[in-house]
N, C-alpha and C positions, 0 to 999 in steps of 0.2 A: 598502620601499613603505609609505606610512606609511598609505591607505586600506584596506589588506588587511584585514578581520574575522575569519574562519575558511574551514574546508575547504569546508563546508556540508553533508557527508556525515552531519551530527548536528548539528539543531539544536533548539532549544527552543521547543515551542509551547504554546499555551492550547486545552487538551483539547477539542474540540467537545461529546463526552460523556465519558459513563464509559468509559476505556478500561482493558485488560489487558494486562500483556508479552506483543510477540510481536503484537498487533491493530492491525489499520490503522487510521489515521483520515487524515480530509479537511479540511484548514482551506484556505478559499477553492478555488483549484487546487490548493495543494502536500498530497503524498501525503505521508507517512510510515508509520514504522512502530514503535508505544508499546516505547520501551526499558523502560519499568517501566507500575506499575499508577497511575491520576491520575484524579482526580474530574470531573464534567462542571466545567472552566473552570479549571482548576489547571493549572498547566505542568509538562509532560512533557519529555523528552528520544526525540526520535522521529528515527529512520536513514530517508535518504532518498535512498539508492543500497545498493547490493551485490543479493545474491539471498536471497531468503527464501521459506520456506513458507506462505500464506497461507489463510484459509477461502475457502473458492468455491463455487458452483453446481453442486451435484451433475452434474446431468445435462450440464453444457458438457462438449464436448471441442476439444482441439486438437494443433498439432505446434508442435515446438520452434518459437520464433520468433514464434510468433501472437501477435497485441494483445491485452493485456490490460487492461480496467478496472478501475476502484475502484464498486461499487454502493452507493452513500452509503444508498441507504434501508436496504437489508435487510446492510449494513455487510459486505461480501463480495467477491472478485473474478467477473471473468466475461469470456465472450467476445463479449459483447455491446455495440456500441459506443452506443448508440442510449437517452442519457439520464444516460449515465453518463462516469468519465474514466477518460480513458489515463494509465496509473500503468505501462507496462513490455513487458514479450513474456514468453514461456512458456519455460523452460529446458530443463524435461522434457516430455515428451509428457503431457495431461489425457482420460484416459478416461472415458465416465459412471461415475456412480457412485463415485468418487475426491470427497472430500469437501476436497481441499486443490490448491492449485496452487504449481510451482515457479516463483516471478515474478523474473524481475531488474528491478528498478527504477530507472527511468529518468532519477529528481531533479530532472525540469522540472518547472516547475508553469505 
């Protein structure tokens, strides 16, 4: 097939900010997640499927399977759909107080 490009499961974007291996970011709808560290507007190399461990909202909780967003302001996930995006569901269970969430990501944008 001679249109085919790649997997899409890793693709290369122009940082929104400064990010950090391992930190999500938001370019338009598409979620990822920084395979290395990239200055605000530099291109990274960002995963945009499998499961990862990400920063989250202390106090959310959830059960396997819940929606999860991306919270572009405060650069975090959450269970809160309302201003934010859907970037996945919750692998493991999110109790307060758990400063991380297990997210599988979803790769829509």
């Amino acid at each position: 097939m001679r249109n085919y490009i790649q997997p899409g499961e890793t693709v290369t974007l122009n940082a929104p900010y400064a990010v950090t291996s391992g930190q999500g970011l938001l370019v338009g709808t598409l979620f990822g997640v920084a395979k290395g560290d990239a200055a605000n507007g530099a291109q990274v190399e960002a995963k945009t499927t499998g499961v990862v461990d990400l920063t989250a909202l202390g106090t959310d909780t959830g059960t396997v399977g819940s929606r999860v967003y991306w919270d572009n302001t405060n650069r975090r996930c959450t269970v809160t759909a309302t201003g934010n995006t859907l970037i996945g569901c919750l692998m493991a269970a999110k109790t307060g107080g758990q400063a991380t969430m297990r997210v599988r990501l979803n790769g829509v944008a």
